[in-house]
VMD Tcl script that draws the C-alpha trace (Angstrom):
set ca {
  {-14.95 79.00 45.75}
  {-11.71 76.85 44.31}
  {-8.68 77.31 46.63}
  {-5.63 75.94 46.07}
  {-2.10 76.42 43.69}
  {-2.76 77.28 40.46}
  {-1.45 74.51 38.38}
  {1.38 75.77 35.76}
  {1.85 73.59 32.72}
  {5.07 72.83 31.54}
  {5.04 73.11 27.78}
  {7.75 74.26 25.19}
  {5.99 77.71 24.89}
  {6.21 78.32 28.67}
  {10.06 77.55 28.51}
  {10.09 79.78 25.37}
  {8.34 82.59 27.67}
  {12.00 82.41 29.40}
  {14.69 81.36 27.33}
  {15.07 81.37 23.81}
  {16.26 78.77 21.57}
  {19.24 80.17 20.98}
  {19.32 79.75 24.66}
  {18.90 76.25 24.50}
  {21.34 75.09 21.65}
  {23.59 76.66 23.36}
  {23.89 75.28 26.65}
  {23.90 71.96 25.09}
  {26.07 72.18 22.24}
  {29.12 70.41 23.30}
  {31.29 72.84 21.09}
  {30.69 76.79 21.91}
  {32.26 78.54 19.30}
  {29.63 77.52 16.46}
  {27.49 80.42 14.73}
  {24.13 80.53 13.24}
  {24.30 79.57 9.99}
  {27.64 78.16 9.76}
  {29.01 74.56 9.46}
  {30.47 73.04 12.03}
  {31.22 69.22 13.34}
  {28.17 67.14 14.12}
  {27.91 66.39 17.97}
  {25.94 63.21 17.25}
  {28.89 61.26 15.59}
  {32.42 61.25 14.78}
  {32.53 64.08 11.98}
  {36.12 64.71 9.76}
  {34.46 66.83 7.72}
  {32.18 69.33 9.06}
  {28.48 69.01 8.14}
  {26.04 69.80 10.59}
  {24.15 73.53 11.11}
  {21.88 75.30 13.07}
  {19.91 77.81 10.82}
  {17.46 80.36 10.79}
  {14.59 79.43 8.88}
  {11.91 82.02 8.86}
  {13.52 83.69 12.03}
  {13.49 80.11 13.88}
  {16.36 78.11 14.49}
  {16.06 74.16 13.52}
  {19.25 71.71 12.93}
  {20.30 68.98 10.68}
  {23.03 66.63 10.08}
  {23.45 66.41 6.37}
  {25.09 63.53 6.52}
  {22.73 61.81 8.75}
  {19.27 63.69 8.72}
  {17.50 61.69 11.17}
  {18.86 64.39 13.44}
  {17.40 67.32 12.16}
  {14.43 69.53 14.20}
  {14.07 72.48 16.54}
  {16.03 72.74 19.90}
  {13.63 70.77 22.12}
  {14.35 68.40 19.57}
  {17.94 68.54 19.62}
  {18.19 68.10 23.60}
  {15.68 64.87 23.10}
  {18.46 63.14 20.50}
  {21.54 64.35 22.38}
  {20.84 62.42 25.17}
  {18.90 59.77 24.27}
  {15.06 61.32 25.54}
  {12.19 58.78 25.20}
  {9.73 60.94 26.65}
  {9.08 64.92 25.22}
  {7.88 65.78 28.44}
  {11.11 64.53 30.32}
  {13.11 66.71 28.00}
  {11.07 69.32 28.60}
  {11.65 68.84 32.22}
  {15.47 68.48 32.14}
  {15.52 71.93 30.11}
  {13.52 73.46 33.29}
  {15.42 72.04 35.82}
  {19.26 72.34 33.77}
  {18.19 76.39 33.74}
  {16.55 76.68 36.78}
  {13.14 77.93 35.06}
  {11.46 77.09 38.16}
  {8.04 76.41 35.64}
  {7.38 72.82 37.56}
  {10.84 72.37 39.23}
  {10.77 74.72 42.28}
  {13.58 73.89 44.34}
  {16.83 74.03 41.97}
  {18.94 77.21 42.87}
  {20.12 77.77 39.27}
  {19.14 81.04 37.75}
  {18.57 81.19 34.10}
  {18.70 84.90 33.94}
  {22.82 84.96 35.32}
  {23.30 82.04 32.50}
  {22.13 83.78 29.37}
  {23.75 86.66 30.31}
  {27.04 85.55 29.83}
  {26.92 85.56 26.32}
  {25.22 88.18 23.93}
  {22.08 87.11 21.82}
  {22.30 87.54 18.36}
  {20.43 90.42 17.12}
  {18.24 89.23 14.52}
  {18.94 85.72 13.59}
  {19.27 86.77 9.60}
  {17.09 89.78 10.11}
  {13.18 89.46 8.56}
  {10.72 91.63 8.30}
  {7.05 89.57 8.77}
  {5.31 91.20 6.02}
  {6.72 93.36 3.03}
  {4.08 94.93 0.76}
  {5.30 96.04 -2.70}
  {4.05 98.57 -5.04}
  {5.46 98.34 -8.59}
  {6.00 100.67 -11.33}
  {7.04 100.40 -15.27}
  {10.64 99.65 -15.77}
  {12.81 102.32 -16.42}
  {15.67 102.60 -19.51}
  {18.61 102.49 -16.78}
  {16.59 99.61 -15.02}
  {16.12 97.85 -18.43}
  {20.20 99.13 -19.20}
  {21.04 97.35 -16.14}
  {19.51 93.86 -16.80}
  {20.78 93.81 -20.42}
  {24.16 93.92 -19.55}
  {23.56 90.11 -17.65}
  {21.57 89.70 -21.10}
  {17.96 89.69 -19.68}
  {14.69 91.16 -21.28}
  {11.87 92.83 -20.08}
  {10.46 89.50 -20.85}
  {13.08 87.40 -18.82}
  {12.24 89.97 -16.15}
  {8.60 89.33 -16.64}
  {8.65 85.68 -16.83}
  {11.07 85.49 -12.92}
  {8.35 87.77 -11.23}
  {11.28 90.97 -11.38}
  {10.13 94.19 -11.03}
  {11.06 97.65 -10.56}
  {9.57 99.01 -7.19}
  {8.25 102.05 -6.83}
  {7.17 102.32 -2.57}
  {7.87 99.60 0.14}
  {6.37 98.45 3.19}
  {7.74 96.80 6.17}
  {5.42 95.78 8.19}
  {3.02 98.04 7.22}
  {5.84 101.10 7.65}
  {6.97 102.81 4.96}
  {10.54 101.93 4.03}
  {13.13 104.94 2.50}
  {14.08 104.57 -0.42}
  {16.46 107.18 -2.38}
  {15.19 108.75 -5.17}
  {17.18 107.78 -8.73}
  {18.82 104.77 -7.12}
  {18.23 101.26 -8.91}
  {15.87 98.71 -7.13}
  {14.25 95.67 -7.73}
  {11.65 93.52 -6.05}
  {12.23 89.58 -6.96}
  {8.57 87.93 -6.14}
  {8.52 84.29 -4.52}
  {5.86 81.91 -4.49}
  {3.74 82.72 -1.23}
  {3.81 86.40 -1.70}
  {7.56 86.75 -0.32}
  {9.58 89.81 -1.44}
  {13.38 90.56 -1.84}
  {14.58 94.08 -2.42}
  {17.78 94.13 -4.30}
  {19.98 97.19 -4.73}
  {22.91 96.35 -6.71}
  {24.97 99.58 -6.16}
  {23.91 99.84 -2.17}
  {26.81 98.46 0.44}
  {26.85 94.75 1.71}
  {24.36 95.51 4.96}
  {21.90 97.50 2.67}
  {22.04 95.79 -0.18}
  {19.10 93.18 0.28}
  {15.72 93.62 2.10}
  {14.43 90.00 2.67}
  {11.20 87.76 3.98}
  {12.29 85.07 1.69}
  {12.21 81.89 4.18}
  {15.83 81.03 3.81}
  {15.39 77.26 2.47}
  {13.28 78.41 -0.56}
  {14.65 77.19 -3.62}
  {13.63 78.75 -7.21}
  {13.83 76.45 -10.60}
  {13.48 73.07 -9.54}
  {11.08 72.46 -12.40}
  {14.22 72.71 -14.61}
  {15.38 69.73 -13.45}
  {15.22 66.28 -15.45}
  {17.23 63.12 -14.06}
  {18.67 62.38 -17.36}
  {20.59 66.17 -17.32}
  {23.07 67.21 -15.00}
  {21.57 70.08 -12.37}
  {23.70 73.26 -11.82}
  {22.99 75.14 -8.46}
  {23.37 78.61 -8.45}
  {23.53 80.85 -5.14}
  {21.64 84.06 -6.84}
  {18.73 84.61 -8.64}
  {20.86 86.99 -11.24}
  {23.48 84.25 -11.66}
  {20.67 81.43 -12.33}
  {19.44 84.16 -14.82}
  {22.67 83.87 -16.78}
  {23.33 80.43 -16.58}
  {19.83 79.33 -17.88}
  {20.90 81.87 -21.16}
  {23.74 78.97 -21.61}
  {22.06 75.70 -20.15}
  {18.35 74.74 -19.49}
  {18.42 72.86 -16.27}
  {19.80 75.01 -13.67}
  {17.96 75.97 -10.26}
  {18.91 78.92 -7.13}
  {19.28 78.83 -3.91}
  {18.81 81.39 -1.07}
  {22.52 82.25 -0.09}
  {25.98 80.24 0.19}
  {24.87 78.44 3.80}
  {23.97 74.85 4.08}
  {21.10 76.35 5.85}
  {19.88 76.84 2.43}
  {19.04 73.41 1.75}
  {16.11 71.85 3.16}
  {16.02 68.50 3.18}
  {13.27 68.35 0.70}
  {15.28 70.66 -1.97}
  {18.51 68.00 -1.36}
  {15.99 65.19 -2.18}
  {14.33 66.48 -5.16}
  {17.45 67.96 -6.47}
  {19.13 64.13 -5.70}
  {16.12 62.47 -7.58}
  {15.87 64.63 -10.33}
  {19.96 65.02 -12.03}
  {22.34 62.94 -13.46}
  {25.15 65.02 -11.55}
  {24.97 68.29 -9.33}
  {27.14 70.90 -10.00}
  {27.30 73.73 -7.74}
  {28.35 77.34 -8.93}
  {29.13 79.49 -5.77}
  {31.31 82.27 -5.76}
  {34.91 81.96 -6.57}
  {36.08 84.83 -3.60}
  {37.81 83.05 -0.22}
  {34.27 83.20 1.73}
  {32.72 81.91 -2.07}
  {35.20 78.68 -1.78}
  {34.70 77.85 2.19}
  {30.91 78.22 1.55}
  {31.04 75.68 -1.40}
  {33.65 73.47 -0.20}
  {31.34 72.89 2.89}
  {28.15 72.47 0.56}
  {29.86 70.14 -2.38}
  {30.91 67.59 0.62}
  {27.66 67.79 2.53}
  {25.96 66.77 -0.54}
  {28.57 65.03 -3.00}
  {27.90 67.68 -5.68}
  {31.02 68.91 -7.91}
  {32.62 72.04 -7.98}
  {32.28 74.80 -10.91}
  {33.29 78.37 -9.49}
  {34.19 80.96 -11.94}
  {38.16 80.63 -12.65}
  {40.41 82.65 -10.03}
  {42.27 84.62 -13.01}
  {39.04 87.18 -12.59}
  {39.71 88.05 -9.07}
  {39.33 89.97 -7.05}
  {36.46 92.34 -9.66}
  {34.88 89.02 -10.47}
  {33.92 86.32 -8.34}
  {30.00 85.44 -9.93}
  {28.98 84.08 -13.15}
  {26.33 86.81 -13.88}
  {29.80 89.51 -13.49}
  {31.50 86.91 -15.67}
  {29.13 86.82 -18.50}
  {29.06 90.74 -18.34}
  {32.66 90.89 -18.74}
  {33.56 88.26 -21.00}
  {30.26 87.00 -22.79}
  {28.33 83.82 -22.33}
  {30.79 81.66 -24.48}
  {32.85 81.86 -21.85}
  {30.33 80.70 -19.48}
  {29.71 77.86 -22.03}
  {33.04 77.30 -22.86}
  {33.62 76.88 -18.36}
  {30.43 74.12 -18.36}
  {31.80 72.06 -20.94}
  {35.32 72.15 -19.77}
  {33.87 70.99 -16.21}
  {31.63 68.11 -17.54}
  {28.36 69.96 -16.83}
  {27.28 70.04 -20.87}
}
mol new
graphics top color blue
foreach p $ca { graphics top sphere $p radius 0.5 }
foreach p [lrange $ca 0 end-1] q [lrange $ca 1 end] { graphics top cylinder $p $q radius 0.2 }
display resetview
């Protein structure tokens, strides 16, 4: 018979049994009024103009420093360059012992479970559903109505994997969806789905397992052409109708951009131009992006707000020669 104290081995997934990583960032991030998902001032260097994130990726959190992206990883990570850890394993005991985990460090009196509860988790992280099954149907004439009014086929539809959706699944459950309302499924490489209900409110409006850093059209790209970046699929739809190499991102976040996409895209154009949303939230979210990266402004003009703020609504309203007419005036054709 073995006697003796079971040995307990201190590993990120035990410390993840605890505390969450969220958790983690923090109790170490110098400044405490950051968010996940927004910009805010690098604490690895002196930073004027704010550049660093922590994003949700997939329902994880990881970090980067876009103008530095040596730092860039998950949270164990992110306690190992903040002060300077050689060893993983040390970090992984300073996390222990800074909580109080008591995992390998039995005799510190701090109690992780009265730290995290002075602050609320957030709910979801960007909320994702792990699997979302799809079944399509034929488009239908207000479907097809819709789409022409942003001048797109059933072909164009075709072509970007759109289609109207008939039932969906969230993990495995099946989701309620009204009967006569428009809705679309937009299919990403890997079998990801996005819902989108144009007419539905802000919180209801997308249904998403899209990992947040995917990119769609970098194949457009050619390093002798400038690159436009669009924040929507639908405004990349209408753009392309005007210029050839134009790719979308995910949302208006510098979570967004993986470090791969910033590469490619940085490889592969002449100039970036980035078309976000010309709204107050539109402007702070590309303001932060254009410096991160160096890329150029080209938000629709301000004289169509507040009913117009995209350049899909902008080409519905006032035709794609105005679109046109906006690219050359900025330098992008």
């Amino acid at each position: 018979m073995i006697t003796g104290i079971r040995r307990i081995l201190l590993t990120p997934e035990a410390i993840l049994n605890l505390i969450s990583p969220y958790d983690i960032f923090r109790y170490y991030f110098v400044s405490k009024d950051w968010k996940v998902n927004h910009v805010t001032n690098s604490p690895f260097r002196k930073d004027e103009h704010p550049s660093f994130i922590i994003g949700s990726k997939g329902g994880e959190l990881h970090f980067i420093d876009f103008a530095d992206v040596q730092y860039r990883g998950n949270c164990f990570h992110f306690v190992q360059m903040l002060y300077n850890i050689n060893s993983f394993n040390d970090v992984l005991c300073k996390i222990d012992d800074d909580f109080g985990l008591g995992i390998v460090i039995k005799n510190n009196k701090k109690d992780y479970k009265q730290i995290v509860s002075q602050y609320v988790q957030p709910e979801s992280l960007g909320k994702r559903y792990s699997l979302i099954q799809a079944i399509t149907r034929k488009f239908r004439k207000e479907e097809l109505d819709y789409w022409k009014e942003y001048y797109q086929t059933i072909d164009d539809l075709k072509e970007n994997n759109i289609y109207s959706i008939k039932c969906l699944f969230l993990n495995r459950q099946k989701f309620c969806l009204k009967e006569g309302e428009l809705r679309f499924g937009y299919l990403y490489e890997g079998g990801f789905w996005k819902l989108y209900r144009p007419y539905n409110d802000k919180k209801s409006k997308w249904v998403s397992n899209v990992p947040l850093a995917t990119a769609y059209g970098l194949n457009n790209l050619n390093k002798e052409h400038n690159t436009l970046i669009c924040k929507s699929l639908k405004d990349y739809l209408v753009c392309r109708k005007v210029y050839d190499n134009v790719c979308h991102i995910q949302n208006e976040s510098l979570a967004a951009f993986s470090h791969e996409t910033v590469e490619y895209i940085k490889e592969n154009s002449k100039e970036v131009f980035y078309a976000g949303d010309s709204d107050r939230a539109g402007k702070e979210a590309s303001y932060a992006i254009t410096r991160a990266f160096g890329y150029k402004h080209i938000n629709p003009v301000d004289r169509l707000l507040p009913e117009i703020k995209d350049m899909a609504d902008w080409a519905r309203i006032e035709g794609l020669d105005a679109i046109k007419n906006h690219f050359i005036k900025k330098g992008l054709l």
